[in-house]
mmCIF file of the N, C-alpha and C atoms, coordinates in Angstrom:
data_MODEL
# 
_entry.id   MODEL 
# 
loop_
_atom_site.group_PDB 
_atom_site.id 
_atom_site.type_symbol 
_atom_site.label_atom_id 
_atom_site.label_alt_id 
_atom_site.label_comp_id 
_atom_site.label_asym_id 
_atom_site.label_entity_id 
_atom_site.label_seq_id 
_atom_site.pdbx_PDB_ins_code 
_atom_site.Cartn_x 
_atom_site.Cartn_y 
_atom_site.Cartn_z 
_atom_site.occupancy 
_atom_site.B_iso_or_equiv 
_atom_site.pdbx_formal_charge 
_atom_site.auth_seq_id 
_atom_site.auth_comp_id 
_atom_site.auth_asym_id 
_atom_site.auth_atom_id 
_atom_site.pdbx_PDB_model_num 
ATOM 1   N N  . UNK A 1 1  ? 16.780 -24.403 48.764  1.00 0.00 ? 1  UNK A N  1 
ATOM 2   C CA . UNK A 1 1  ? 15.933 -23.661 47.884  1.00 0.00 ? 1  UNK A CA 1 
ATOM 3   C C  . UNK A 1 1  ? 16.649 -22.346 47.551  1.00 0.00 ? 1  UNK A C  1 
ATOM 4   N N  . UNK A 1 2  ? 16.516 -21.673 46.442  1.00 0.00 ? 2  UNK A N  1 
ATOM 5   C CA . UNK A 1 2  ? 17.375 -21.224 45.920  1.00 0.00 ? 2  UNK A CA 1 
ATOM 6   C C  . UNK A 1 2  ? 16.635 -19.537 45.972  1.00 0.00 ? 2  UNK A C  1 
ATOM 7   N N  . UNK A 1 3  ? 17.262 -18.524 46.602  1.00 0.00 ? 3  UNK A N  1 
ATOM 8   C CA . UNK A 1 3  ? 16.098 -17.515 46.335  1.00 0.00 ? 3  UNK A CA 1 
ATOM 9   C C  . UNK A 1 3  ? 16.283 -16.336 45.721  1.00 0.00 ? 3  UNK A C  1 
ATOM 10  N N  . UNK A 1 4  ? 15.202 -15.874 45.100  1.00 0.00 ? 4  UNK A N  1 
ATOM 11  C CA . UNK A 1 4  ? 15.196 -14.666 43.758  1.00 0.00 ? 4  UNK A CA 1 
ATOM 12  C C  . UNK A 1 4  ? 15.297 -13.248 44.763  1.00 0.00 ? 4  UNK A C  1 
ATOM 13  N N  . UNK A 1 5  ? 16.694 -12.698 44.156  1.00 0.00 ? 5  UNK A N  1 
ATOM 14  C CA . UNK A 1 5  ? 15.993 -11.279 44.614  1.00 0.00 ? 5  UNK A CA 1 
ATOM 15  C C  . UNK A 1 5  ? 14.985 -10.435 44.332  1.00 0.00 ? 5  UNK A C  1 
ATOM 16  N N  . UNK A 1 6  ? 14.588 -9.252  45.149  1.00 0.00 ? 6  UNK A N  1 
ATOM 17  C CA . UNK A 1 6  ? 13.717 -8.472  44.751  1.00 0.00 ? 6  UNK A CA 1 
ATOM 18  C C  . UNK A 1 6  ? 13.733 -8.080  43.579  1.00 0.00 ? 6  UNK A C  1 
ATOM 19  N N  . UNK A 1 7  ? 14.974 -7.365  43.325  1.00 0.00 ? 7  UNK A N  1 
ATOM 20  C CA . UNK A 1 7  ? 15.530 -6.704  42.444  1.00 0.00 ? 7  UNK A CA 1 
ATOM 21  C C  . UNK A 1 7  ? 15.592 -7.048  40.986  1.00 0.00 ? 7  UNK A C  1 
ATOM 22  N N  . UNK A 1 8  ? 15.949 -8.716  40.739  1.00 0.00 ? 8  UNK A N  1 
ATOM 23  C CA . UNK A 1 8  ? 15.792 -9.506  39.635  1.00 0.00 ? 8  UNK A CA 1 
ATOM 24  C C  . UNK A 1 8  ? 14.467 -9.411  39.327  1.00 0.00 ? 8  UNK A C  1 
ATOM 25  N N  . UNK A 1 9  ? 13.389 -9.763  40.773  1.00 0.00 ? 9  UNK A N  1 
ATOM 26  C CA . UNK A 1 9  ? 11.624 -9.800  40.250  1.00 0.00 ? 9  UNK A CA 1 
ATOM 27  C C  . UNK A 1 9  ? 11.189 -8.433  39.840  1.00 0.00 ? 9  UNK A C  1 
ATOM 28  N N  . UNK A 1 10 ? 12.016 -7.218  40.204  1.00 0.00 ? 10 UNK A N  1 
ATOM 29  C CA . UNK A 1 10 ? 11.350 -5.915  39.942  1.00 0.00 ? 10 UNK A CA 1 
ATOM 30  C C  . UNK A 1 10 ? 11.236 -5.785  38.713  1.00 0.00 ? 10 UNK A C  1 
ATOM 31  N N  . UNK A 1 11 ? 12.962 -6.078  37.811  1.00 0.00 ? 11 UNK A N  1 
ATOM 32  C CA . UNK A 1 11 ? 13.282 -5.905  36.463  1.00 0.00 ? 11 UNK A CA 1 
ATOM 33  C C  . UNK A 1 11 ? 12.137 -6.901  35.587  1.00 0.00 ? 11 UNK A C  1 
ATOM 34  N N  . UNK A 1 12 ? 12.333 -8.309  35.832  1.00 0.00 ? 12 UNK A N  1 
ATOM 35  C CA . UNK A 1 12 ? 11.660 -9.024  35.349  1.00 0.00 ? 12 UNK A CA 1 
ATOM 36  C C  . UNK A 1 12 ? 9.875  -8.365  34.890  1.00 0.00 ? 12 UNK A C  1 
ATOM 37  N N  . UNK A 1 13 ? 9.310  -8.106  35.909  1.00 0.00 ? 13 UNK A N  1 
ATOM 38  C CA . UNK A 1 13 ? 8.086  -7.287  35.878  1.00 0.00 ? 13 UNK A CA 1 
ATOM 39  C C  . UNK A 1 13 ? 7.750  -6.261  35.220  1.00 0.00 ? 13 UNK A C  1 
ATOM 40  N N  . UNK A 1 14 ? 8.856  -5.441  35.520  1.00 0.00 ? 14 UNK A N  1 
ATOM 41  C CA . UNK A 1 14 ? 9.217  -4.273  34.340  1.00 0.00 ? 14 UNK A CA 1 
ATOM 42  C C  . UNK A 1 14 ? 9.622  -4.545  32.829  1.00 0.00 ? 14 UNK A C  1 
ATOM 43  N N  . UNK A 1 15 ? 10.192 -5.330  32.852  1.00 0.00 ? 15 UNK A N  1 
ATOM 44  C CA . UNK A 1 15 ? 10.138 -6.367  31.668  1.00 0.00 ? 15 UNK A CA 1 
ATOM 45  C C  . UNK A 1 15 ? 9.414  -6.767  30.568  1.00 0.00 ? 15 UNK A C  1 
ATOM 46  N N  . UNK A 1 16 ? 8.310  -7.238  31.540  1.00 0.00 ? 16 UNK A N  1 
ATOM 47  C CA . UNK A 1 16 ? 6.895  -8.081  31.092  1.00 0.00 ? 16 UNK A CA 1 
ATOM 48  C C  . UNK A 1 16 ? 6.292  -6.608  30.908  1.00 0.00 ? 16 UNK A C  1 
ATOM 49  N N  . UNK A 1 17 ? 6.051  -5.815  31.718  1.00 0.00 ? 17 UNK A N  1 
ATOM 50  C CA . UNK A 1 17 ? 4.774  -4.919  31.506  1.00 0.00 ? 17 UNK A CA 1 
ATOM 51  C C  . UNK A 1 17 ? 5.185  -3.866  30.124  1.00 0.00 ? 17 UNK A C  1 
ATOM 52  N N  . UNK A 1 18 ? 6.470  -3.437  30.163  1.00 0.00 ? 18 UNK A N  1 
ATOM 53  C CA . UNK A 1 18 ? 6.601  -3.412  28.494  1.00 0.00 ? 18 UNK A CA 1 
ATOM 54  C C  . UNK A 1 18 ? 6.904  -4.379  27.260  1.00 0.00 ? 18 UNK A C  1 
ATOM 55  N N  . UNK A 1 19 ? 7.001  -5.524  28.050  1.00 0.00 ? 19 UNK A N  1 
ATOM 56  C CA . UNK A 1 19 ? 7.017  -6.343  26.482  1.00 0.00 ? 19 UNK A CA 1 
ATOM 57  C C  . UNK A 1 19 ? 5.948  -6.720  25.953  1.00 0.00 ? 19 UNK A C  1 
ATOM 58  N N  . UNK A 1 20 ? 4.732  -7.235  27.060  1.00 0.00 ? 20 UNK A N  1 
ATOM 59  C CA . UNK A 1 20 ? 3.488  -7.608  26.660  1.00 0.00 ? 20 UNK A CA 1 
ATOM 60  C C  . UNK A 1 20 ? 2.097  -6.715  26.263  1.00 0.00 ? 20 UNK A C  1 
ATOM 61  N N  . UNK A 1 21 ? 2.218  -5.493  26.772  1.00 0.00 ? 21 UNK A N  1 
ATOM 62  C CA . UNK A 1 21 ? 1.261  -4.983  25.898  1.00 0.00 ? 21 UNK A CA 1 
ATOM 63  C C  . UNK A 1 21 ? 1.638  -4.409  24.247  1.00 0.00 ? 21 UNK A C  1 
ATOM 64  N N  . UNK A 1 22 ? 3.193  -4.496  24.357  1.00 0.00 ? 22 UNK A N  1 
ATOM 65  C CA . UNK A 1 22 ? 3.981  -4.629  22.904  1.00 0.00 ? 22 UNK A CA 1 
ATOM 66  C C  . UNK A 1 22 ? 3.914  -5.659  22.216  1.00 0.00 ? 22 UNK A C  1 
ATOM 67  N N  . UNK A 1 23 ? 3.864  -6.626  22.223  1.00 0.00 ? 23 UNK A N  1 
ATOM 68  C CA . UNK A 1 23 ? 3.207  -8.365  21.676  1.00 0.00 ? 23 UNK A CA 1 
ATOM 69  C C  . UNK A 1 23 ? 2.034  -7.687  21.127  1.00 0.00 ? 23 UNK A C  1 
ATOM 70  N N  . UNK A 1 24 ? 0.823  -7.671  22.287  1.00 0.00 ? 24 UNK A N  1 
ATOM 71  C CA . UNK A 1 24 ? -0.087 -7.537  22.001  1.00 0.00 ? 24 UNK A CA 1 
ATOM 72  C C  . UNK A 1 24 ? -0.559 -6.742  20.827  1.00 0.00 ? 24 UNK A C  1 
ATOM 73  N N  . UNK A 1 25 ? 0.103  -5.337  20.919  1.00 0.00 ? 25 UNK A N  1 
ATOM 74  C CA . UNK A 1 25 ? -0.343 -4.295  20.006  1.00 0.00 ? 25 UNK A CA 1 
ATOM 75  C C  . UNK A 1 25 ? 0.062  -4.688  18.409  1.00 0.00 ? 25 UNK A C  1 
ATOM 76  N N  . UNK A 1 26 ? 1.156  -5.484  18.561  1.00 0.00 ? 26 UNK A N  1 
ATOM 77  C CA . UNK A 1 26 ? 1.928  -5.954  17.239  1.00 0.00 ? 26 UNK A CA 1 
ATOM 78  C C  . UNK A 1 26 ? 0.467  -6.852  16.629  1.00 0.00 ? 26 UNK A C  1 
ATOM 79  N N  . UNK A 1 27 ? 0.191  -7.994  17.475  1.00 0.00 ? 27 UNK A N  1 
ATOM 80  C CA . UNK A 1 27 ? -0.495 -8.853  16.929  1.00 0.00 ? 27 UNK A CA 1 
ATOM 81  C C  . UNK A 1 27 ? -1.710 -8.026  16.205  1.00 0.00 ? 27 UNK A C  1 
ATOM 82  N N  . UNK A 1 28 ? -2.354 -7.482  17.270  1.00 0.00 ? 28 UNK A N  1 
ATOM 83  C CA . UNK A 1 28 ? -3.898 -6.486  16.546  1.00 0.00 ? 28 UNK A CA 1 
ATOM 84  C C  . UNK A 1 28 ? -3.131 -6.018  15.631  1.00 0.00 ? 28 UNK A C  1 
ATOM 85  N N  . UNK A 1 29 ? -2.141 -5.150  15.259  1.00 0.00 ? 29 UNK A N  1 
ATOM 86  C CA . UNK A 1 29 ? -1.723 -4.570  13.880  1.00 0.00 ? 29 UNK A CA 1 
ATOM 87  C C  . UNK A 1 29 ? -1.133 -5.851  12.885  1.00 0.00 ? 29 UNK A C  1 
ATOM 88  N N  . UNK A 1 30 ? -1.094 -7.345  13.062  1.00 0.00 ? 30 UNK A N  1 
ATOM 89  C CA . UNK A 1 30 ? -0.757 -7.997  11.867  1.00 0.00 ? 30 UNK A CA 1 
ATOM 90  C C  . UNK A 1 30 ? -2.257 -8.461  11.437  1.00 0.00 ? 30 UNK A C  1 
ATOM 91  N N  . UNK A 1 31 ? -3.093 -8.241  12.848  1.00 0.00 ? 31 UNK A N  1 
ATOM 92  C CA . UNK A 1 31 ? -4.324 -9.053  12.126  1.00 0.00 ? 31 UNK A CA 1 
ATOM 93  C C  . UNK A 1 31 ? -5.568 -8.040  11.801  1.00 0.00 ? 31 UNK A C  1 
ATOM 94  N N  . UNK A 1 32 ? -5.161 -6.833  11.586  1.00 0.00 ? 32 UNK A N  1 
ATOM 95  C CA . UNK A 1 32 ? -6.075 -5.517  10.990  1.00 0.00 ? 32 UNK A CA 1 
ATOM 96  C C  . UNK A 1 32 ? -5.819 -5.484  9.979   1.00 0.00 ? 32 UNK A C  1 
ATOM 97  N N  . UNK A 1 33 ? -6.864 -5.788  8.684   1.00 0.00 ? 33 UNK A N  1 
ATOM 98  C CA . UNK A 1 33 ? -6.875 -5.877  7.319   1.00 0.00 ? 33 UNK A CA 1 
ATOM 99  C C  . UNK A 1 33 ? -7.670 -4.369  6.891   1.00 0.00 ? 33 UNK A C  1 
ATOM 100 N N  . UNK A 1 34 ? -7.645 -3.338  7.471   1.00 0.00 ? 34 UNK A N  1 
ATOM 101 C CA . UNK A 1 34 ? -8.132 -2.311  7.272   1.00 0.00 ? 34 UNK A CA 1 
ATOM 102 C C  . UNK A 1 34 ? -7.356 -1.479  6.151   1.00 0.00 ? 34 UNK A C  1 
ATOM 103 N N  . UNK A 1 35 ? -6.003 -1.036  5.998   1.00 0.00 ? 35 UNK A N  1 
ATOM 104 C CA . UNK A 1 35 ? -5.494 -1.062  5.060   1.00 0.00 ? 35 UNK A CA 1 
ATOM 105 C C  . UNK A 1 35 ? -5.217 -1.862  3.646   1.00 0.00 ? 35 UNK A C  1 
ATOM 106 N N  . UNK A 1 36 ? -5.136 -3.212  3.831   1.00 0.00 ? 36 UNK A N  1 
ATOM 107 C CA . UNK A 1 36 ? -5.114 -4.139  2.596   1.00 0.00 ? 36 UNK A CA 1 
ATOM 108 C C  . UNK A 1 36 ? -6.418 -3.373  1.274   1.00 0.00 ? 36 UNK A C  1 
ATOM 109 N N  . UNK A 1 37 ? -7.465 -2.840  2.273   1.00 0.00 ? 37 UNK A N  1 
ATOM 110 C CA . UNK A 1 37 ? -8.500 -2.484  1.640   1.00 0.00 ? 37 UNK A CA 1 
ATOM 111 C C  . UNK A 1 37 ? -8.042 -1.228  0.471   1.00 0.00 ? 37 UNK A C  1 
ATOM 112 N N  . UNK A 1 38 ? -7.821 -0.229  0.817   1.00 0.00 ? 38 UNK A N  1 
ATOM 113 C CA . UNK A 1 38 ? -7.457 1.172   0.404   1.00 0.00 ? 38 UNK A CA 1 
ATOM 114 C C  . UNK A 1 38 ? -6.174 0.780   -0.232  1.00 0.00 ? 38 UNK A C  1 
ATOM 115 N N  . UNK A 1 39 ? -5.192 -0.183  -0.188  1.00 0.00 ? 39 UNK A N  1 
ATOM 116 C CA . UNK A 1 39 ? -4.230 -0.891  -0.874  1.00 0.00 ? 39 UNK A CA 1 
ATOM 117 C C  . UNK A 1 39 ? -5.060 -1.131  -2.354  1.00 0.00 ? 39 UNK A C  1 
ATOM 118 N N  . UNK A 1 40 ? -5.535 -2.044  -2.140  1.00 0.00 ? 40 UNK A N  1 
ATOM 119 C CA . UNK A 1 40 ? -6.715 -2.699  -3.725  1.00 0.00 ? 40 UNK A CA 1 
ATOM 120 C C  . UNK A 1 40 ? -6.828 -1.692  -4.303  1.00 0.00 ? 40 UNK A C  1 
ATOM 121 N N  . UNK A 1 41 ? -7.822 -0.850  -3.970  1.00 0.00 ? 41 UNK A N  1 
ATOM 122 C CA . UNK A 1 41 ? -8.746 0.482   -4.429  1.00 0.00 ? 41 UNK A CA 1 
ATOM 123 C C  . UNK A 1 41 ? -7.246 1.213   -5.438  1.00 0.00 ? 41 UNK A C  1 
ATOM 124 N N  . UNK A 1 42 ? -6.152 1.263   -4.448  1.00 0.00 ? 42 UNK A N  1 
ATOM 125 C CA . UNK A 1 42 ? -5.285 2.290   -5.255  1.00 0.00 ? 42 UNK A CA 1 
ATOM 126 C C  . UNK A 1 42 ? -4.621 1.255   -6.727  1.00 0.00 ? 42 UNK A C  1 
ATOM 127 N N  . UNK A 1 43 ? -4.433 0.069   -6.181  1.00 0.00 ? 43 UNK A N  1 
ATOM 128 C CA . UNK A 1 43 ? -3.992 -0.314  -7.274  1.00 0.00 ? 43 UNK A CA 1 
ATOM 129 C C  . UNK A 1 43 ? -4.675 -0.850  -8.673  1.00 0.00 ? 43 UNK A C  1 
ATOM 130 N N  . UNK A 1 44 ? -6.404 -0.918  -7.819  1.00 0.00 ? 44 UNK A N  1 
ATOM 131 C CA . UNK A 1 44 ? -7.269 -0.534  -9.129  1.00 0.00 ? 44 UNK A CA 1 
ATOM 132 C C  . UNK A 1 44 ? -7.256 0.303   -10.048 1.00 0.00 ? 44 UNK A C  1 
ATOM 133 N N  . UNK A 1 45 ? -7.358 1.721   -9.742  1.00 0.00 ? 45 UNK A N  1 
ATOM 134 C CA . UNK A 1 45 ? -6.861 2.535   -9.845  1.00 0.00 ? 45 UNK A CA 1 
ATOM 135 C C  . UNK A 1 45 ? -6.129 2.809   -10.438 1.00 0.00 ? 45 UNK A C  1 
ATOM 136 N N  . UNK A 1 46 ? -4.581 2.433   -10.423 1.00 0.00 ? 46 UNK A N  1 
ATOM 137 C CA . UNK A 1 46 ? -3.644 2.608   -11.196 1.00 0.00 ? 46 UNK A CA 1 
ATOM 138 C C  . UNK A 1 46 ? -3.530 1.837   -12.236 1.00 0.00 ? 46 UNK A C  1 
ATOM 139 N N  . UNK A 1 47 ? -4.668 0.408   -12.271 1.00 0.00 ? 47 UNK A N  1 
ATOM 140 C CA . UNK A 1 47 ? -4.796 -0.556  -13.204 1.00 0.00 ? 47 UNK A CA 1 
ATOM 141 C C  . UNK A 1 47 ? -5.488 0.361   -14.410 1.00 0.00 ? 47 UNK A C  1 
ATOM 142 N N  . UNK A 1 48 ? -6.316 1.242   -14.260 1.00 0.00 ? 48 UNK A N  1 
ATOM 143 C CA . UNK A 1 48 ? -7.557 1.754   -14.996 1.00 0.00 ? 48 UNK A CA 1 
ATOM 144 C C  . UNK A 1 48 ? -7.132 3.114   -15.587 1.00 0.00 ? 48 UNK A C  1 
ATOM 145 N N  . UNK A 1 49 ? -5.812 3.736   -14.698 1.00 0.00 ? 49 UNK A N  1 
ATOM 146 C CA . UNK A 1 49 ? -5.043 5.096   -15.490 1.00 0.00 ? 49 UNK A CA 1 
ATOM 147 C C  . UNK A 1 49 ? -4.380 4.277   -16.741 1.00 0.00 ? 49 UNK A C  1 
ATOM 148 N N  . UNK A 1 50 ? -3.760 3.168   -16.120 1.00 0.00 ? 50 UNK A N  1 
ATOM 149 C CA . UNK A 1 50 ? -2.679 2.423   -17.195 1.00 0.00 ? 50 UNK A CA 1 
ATOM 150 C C  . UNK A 1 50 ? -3.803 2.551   -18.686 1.00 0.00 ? 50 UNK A C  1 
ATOM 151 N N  . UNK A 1 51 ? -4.856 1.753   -18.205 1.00 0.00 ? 51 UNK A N  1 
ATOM 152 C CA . UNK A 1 51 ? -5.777 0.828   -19.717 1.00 0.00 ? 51 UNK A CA 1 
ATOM 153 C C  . UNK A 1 51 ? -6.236 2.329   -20.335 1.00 0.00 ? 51 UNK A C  1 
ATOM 154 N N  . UNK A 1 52 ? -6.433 3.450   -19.760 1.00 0.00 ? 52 UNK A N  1 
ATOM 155 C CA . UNK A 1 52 ? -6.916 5.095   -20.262 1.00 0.00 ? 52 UNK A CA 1 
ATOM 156 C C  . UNK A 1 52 ? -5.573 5.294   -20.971 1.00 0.00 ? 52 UNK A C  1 
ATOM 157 N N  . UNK A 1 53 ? -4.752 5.728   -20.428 1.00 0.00 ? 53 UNK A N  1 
ATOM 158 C CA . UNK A 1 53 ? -3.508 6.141   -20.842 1.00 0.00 ? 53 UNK A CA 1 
ATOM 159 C C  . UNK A 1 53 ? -3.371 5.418   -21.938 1.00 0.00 ? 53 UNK A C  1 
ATOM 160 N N  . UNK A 1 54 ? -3.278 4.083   -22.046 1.00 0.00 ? 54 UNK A N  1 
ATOM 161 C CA . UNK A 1 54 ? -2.625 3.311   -23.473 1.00 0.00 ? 54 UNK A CA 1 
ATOM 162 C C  . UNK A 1 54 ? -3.906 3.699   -24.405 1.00 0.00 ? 54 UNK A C  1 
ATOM 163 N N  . UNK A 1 55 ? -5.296 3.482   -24.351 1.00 0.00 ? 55 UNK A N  1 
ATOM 164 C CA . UNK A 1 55 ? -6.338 3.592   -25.010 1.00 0.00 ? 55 UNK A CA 1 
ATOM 165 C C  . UNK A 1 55 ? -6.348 5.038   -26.043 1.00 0.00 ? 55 UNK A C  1 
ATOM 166 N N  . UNK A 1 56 ? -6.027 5.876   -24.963 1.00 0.00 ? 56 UNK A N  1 
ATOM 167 C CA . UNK A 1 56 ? -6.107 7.865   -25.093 1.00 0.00 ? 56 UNK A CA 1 
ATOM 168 C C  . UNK A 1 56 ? -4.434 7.706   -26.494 1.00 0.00 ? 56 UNK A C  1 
ATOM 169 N N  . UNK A 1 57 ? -3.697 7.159   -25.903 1.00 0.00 ? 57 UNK A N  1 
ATOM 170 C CA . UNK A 1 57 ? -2.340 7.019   -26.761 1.00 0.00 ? 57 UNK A CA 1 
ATOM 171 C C  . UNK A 1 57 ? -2.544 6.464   -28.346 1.00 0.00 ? 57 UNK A C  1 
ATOM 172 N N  . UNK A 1 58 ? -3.305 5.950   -28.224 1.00 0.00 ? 58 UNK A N  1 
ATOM 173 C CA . UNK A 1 58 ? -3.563 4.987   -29.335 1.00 0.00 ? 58 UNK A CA 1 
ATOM 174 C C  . UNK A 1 58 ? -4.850 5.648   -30.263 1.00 0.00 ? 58 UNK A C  1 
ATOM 175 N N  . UNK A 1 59 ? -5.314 5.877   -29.976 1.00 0.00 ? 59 UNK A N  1 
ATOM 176 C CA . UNK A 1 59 ? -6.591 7.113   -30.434 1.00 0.00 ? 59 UNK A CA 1 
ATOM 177 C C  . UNK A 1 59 ? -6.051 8.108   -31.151 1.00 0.00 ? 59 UNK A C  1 
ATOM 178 N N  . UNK A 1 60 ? -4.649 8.843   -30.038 1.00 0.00 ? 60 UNK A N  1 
ATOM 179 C CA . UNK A 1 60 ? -4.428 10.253  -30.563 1.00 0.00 ? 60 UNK A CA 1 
ATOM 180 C C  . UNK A 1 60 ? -3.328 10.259  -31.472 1.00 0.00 ? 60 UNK A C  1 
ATOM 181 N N  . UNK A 1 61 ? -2.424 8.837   -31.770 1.00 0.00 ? 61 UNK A N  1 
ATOM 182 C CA . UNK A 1 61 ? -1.781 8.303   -32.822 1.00 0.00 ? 61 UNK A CA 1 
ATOM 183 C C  . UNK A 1 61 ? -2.720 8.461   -34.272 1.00 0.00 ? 61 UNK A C  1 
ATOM 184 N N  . UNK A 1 62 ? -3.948 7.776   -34.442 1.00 0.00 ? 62 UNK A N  1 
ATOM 185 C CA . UNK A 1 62 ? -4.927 7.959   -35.141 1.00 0.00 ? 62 UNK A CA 1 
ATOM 186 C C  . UNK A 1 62 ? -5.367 9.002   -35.557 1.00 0.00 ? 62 UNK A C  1 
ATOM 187 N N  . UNK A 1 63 ? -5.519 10.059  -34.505 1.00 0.00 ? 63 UNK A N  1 
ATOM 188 C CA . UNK A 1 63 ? -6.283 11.172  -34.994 1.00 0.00 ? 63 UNK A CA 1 
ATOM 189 C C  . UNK A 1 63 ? -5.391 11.991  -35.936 1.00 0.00 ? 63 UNK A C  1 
ATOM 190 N N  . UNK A 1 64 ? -4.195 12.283  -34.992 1.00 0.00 ? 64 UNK A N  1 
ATOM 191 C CA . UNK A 1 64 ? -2.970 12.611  -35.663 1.00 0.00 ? 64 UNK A CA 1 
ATOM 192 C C  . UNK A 1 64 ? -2.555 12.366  -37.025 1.00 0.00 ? 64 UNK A C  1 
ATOM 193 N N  . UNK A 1 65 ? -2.781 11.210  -37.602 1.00 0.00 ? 65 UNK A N  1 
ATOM 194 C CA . UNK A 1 65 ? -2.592 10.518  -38.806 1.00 0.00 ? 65 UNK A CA 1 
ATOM 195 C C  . UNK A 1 65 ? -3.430 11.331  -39.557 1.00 0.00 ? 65 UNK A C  1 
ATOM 196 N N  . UNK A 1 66 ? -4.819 11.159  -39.190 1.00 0.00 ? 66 UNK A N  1 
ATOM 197 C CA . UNK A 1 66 ? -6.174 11.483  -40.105 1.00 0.00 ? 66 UNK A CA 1 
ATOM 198 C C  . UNK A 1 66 ? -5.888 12.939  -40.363 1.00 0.00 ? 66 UNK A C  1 
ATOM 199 N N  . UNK A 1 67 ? -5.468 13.455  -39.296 1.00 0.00 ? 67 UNK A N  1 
ATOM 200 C CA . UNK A 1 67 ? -5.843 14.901  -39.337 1.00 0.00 ? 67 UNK A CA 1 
ATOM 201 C C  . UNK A 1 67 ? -4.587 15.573  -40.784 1.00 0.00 ? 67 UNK A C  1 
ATOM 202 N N  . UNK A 1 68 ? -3.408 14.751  -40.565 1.00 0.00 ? 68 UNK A N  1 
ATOM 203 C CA . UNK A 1 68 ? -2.322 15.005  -41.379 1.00 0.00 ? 68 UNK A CA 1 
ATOM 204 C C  . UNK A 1 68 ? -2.704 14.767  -42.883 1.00 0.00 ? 68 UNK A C  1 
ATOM 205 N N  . UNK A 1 69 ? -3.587 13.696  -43.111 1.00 0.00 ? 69 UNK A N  1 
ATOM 206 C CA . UNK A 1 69 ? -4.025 13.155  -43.905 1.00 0.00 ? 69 UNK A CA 1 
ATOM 207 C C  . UNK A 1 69 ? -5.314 14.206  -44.869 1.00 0.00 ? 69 UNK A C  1 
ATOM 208 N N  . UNK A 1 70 ? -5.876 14.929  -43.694 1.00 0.00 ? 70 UNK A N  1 
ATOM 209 C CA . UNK A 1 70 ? -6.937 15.756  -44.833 1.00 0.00 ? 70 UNK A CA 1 
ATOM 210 C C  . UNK A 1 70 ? -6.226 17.072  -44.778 1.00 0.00 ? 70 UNK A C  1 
ATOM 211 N N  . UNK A 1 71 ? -5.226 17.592  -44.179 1.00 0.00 ? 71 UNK A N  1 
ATOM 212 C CA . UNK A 1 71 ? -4.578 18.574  -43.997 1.00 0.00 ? 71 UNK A CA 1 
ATOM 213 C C  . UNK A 1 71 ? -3.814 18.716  -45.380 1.00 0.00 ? 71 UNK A C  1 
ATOM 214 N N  . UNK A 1 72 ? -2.800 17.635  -45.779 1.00 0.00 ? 72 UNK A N  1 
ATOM 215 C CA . UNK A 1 72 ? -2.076 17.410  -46.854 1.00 0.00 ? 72 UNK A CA 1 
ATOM 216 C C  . UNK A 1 72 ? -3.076 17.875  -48.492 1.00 0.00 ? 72 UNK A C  1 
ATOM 217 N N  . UNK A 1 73 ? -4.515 16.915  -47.889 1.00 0.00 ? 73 UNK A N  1 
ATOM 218 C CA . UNK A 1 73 ? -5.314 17.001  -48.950 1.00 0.00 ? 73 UNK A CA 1 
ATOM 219 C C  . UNK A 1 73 ? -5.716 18.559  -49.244 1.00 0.00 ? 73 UNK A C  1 
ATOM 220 N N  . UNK A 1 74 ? -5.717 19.118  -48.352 1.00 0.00 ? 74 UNK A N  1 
ATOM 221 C CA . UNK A 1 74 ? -6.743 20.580  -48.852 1.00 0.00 ? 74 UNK A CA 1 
ATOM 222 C C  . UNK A 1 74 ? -5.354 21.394  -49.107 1.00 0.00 ? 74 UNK A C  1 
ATOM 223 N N  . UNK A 1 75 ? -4.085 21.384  -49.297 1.00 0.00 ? 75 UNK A N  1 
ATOM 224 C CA . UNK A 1 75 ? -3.296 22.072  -50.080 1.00 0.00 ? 75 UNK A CA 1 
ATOM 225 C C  . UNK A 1 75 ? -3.344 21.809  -51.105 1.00 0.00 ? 75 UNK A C  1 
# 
């Protein structure tokens, strides 16, 4: 029979007791969807500056026009 030193079982132990509550903590942080949330929200968000921004752009192309347009006229 073949036998383990202390020394190998100390490391080994020491080993385990930082690798496994490191596993552990990894797993709870792949399976916490708490962020994904506030992820959405921002890229809503940036969906709804975009559709303002082009909307506001496109308006003030227009106004611009009109305004040139009765400006020209009253000289």
């Amino acid at each position: 029979m073949a036998r383990v030193s202390t020394t190998g079982l100390t490391e080994m132990r020491d080993w385990l007791l930082i690798r496994v509550p490191m596993l552990a903590k990894l797993q709870a942080f792949l399976r916490d969807e708490s962020g994904a949330t506030a992820i959405e929200y921002g890229l809503i968000a940036a969906g709804i500056s975009v559709a303002i921004i082009a909307v506001v752009n496109g308006i003030g192309t227009k106004l611009n026009t009109k305004f040139t347009s009765i400006s020209s006229q009253l000289k």
